[in-house]
N, C-alpha and C positions, 0 to 999 in steps of 0.2 A: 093227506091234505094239509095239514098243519107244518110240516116238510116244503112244502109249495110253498104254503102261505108263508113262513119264514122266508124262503130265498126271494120269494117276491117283493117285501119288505125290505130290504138287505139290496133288493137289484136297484130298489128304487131311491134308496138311501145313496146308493153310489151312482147312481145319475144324475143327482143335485150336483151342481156346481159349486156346494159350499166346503166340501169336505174337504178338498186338498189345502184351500186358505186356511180351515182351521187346522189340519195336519200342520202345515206349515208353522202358523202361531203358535201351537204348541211344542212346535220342535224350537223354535226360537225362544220362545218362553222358559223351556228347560236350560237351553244354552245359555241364556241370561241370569236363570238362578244360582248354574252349575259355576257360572264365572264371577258372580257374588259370594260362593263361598271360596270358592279357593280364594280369590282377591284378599277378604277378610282372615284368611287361616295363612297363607303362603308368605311364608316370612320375605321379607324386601331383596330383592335380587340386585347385584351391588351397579348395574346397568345401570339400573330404576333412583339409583343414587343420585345420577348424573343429573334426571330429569329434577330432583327432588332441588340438588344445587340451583340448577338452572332458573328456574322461575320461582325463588327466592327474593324479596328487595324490593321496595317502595318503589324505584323510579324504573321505567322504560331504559334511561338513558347505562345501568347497572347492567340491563337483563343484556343490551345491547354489547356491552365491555365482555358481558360471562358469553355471548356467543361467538365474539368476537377472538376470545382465548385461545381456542382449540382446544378446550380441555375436553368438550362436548360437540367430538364433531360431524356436525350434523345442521341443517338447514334451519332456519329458525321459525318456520311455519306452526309445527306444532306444538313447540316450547310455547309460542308466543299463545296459541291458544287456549294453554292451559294455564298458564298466568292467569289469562284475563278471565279466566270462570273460576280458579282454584288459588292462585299465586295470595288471595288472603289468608286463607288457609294455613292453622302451625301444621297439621299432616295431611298432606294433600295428595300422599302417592293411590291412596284409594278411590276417590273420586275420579284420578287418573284412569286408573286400571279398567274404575265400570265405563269411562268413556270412548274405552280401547273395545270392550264388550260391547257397548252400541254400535260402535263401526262395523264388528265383525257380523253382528245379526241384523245390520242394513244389507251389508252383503252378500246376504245369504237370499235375502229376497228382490239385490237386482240382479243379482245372477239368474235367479230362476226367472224373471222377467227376458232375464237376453234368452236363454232355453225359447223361452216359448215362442220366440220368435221362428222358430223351427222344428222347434217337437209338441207332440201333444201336453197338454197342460199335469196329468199324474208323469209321465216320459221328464219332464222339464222339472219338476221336481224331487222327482225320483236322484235325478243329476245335482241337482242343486246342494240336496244333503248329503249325498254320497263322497262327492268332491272335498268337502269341508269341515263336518262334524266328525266324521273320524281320522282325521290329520290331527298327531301331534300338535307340530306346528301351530296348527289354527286355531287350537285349541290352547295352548302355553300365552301366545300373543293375546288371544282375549281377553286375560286377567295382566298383561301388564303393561305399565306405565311407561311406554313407547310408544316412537314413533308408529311401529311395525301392524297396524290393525289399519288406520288411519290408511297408512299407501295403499294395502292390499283394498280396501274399500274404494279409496281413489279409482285404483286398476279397474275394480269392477263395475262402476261406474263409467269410466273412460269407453271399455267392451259396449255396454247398452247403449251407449249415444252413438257409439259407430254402426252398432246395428240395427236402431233407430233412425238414422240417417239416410240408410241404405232402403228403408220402407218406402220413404217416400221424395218429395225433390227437395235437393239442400239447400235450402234458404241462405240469405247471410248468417241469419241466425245459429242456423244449425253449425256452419263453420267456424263461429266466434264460441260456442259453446265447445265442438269439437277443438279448439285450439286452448281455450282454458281449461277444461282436462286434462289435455297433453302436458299443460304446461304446470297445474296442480300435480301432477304426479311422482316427479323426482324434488316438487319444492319440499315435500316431505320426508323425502328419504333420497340420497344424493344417487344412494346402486338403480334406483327408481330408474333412473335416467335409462340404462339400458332397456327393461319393461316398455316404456314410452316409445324410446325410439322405435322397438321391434315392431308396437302395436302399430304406429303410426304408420314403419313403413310398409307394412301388410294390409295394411286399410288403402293405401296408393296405389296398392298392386293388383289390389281384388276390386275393388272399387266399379260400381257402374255409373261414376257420378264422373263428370271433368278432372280429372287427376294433378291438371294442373293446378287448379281451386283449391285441391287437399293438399298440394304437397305446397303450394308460398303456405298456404296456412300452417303446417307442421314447422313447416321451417321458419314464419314468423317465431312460432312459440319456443322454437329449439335455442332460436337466436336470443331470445328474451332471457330465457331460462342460463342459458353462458353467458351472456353479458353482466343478468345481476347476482349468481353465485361464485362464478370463477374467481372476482377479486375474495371475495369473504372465505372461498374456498381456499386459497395461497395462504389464506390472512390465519385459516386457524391450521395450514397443516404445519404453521412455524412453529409450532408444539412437538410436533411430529410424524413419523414417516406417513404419507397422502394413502400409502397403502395398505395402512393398519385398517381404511374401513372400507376395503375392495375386496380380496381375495380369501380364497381359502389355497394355501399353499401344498395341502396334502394332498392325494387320491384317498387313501379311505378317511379323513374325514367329509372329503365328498361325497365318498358312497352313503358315508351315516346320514351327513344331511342329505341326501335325496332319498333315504329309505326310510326317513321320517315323514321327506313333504311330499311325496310319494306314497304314502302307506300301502304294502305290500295287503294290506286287508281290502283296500280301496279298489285296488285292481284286479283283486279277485271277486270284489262284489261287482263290480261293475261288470267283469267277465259274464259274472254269473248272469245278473241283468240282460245280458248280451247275448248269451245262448237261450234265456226263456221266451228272448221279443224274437228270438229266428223260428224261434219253436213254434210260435203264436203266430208270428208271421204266414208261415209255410199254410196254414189251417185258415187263413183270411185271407176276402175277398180285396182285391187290388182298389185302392183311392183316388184316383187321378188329379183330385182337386189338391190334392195338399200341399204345402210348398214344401220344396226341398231345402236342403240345406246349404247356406251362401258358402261360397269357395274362400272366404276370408276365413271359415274356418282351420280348414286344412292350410293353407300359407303361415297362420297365426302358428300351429301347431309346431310347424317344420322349422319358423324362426325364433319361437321360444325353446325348441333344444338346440338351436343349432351354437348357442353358447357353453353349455355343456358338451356336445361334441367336439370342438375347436381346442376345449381345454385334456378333452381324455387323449385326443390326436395329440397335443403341444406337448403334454406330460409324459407322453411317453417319446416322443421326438429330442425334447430339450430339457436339462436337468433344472429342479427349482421352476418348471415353469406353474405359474397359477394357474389349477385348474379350473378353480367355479368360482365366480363373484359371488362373496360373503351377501349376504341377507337376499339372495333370488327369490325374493318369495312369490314374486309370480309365474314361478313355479309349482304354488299351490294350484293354477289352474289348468297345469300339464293333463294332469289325469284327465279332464273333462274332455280337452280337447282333443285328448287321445281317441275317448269311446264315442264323441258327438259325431263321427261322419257313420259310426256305426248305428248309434243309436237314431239320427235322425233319419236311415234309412227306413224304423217300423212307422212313422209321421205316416207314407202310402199307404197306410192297410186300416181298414176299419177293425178294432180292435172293442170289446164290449168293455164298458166301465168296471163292473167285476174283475175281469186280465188285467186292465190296467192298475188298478189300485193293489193285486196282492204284492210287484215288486216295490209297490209308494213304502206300504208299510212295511217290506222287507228293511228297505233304507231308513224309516223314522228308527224302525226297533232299534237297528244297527247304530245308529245315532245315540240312539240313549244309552246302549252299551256302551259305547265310546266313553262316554263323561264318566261313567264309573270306574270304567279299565284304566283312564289318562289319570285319574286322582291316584287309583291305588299303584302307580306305576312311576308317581311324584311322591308317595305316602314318606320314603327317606328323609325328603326336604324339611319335612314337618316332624318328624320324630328324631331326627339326630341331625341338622342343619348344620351343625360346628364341623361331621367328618367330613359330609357329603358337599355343601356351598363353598364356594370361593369368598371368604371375609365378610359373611353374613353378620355376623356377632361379634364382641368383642368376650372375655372370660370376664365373669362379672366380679370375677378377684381383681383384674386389673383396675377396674373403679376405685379400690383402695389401694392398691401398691401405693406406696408412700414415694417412692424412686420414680424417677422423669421416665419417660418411655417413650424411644427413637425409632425410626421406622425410614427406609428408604425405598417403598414399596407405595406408591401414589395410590394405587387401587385401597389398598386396607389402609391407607391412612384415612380415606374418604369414606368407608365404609362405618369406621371406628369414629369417626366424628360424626356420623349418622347414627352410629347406636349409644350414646353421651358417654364419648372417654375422650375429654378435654386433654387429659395427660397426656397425652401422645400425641410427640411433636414429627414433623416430615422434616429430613433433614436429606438436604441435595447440593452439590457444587458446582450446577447448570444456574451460572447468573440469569442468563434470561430465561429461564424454565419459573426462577422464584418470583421473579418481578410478575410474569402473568398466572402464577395463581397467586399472587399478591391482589390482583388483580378481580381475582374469582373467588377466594376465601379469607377467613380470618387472618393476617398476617401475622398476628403474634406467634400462631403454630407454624411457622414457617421457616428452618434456619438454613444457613448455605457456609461454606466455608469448613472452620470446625469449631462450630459452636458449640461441639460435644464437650469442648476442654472444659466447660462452664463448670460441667459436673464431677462429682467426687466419682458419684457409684449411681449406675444408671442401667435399664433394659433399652435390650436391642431386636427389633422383634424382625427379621429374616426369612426372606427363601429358601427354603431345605436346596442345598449344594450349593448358594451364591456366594462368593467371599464377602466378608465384612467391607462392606464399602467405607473406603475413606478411613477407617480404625488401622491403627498401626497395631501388630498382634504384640510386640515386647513393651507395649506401655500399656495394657491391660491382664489382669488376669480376667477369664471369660469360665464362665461356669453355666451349661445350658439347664435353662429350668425346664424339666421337664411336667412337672406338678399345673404348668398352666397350658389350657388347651386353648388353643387358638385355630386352624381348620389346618386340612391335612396337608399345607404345603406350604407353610411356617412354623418356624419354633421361636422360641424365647429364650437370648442366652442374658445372661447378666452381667455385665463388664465393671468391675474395680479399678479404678486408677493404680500405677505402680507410685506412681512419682506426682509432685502439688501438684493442683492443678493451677494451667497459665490464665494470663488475662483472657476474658469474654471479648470476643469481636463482634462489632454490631452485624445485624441478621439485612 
């Protein structure tokens, strides 16, 4: 009797409606904490550098010149937003970082908003946290001070109003809303722009509304969107190649990035998911009322890999071809909409609220495993940062080196003037390379020419196998210091004059 009496308790517990919202809360809540501590513990990634330069400076007219550089190239939407809540701010990359953490756990609850539109409400978040909390990816982006939280929340956002849209008749309203999404979406992240287009043109295709309504509207917004980036987009790729923020040139660095934003755990939980709802299925009585699942799914599906496919086909076709555009991250919602025509298949079956909730909590559990496994899996970054990061630190011997310290590496000059080593000067013989981060930084540390002649005896801090830029090798002697650690893909040599040195050339 007391057996009863428990599962009846228990049945009735899971019949409330409140359980999954607070599932849910608590699963966001955790990811909010999990991404307050790394945020606070994860020493500054030299990306987050960029951001930190960026929305620096009293004036708009400043923030406008540093976007304008290409030294940070990237749309000015979210700089600009983080200026105006942070830009007072002397360290502002953490307030950053929890802002990147709100985006990501907005989007955790409008995605399970778009689910529900076609799967049962434990179904719809069963997906919601399976899809997101154990991706690397989604999990790295929530603690940092980029763009990269901010678009994926856009995207997911953009998804709910189109399947919003399709509930009921599209107003103007609905199509001025759908067109400023569309058009939100790459102002944040410029690779965005492909995401947008795919979604839009999947939403025209599948659509039960006037197609023609959808598509002037997409194309208002496409047109808007290349009218006011494409100059400012020319304007900073005069820094440098337009391609450094599109591709990934390799195949297996593609495979790594998609077996991250992919997580091979994710597709087998959701497998798994997938075989318990046919199991459960088979054993329940048929639904008729329920809705099924809209066909903008599956179209969504097939043109979000269908740039991944183009590129495995090109690569092996054509030598050097690119195969995956760098930052696809709305590829973090591949997985959903890979298992959503399978999973909205169990939506027909009356299924008891017990069935439903044991795979809810299979996915919360898995979720909060995720946040421990993704820390101890980062643990490197935080206990030895100098071997493992790219110019995270400077050696805090160098704060004293008495000797000037030269560098022709823009990444670790920038990183090094973020962690206070004023010594250390960037030295380049790109006239218009100096003029615009003259432009975006201190000029003093700035020299071009050879303004090295200046010094008697001075450090050169270097790419493991690049030649000494610019250093003629028979008018120094060079002695590498090995004694100073600096991260694993630079050293520190030290250069002596042979001969006086000549007059200083102005910088």
């Amino acid at each position: 009797m007391k057996i009863f009496e428990a599962n009846s308790r228990m049945q009735s517990i899971f019949e409330s409606n409140r359980v999954v919202p607070l599932l849910l809360f608590f699963c966001c809540l955790a990811h909010f904490s999990f991404s307050w501590y790394m945020a606070c513990t994860r020493p500054v990634w030299c990306d987050e550098i960029f951001t930190y330069f960026h929305i620096q400076g009293e004036t708009w007219s400043s923030f406008w010149e540093r976007t304008t550089s290409g030294l940070n190239r990237m749309p000015p939407l979210y700089f600009a937003l983080c200026k105006l809540l942070f830009g007072h701010l002397e360290e502002p990359i953490l307030p950053c970082r929890m802002l990147s953490s709100l985006f990501m756990c907005g989007s955790i609850i409008i995605l399970y908003q778009f689910f529900r539109f076609d799967l049962p409400k434990t179904w719809a978040a069963c997906l919601a946290l399976a899809v997101t909390m154990p991706s690397d990816f989604f999990l790295s982006y929530s603690y940092e001070a980029r763009p990269y939280g901010a678009a994926y929340a856009a995207t997911v956002l953009f998804l709910w109003l189109i399947r919003r849209s399709e509930e009921r008749t599209c107003s103007i309203a609905d199509l001025v809303a759908l067109g400023l999404s569309c058009l939100l979406v790459p102002s944040i992240h410029y690779t965005f722009a492909i995401s947008s287009a795919i979604i839009g043109i999947a939403h025209v295709a599948a659509t039960n509304h006037s197609r023609k309504h959808l598509f002037i509207t997409y194309l208002v917004a496409g047109t808007a969107f290349t009218l006011t980036t494409l100059p400012l987009l020319m304007e900073q790729t005069k820094f440098g190649n337009a391609l450094a923020i599109i591709p990934y040139a390799s195949l297996s660095v593609a495979k790594d990035f998609l077996a991250k934003t992919m997580a091979p755990g994710v597709c087998l939980l959701l497998s798994a998911l997938s075989a318990w709802g046919f199991y459960m299925a088979s054993r329940m009585p048929f639904e008729k009322t329920a809705v099924p699942l809209h066909r903008i799914a599956t179209i969504m599906l097939l043109a979000l890999a269908l740039v991944p496919i183009l590129g495995f086909v090109g690569s092996r076709v054509i030598a050097n071809f690119f195969f995956l555009p760098r930052y696809y991250l709305s590829t973090l919602l591949l997985p959903a909409f890979l298992f959503l025509p399978i999973l909205s298949h169990f939506a027909r079956f009356r299924f008891s609220r017990l069935s439903q909730m044991i795979p809810l909590f299979i996915c919360a559990c898995a979720s909060f495993v995720s946040l421990t496994t993704h820390a101890k899996e980062f643990e490197h970054i935080f206990t030895k940062p100098q071997q493992y990061s790219y110019a995270l630190f400077p050696d805090p011997r160098l704060k004293k080196e008495p000797l000037p310290i030269i560098t022709d590496d823009l990444i670790l000059w920038l990183c090094y003037q973020y962690g206070g080593l004023p010594n250390l000067h960037y030295h380049t013989s790109d006239n218009e390379q100096a003029v615009r981060l003259k432009a975006y930084l201190p000029k003093n540390l700035i020299h071009q020419n050879k303004i090295t002649e200046a010094w008697e005896e001075f450090l050169f801090i270097k790419t493991i196998g690049q030649p000494f830029t610019g250093l003629e090798a028979n008018n120094y002697l060079t002695k590498s210091r090995e004694d100073y650690i600096t991260d694993p893909v630079h050293k520190v040599v030290e250069y002596k004059r042979i001969h006086s040195p000549k007059v200083l050339q102005s910088p």
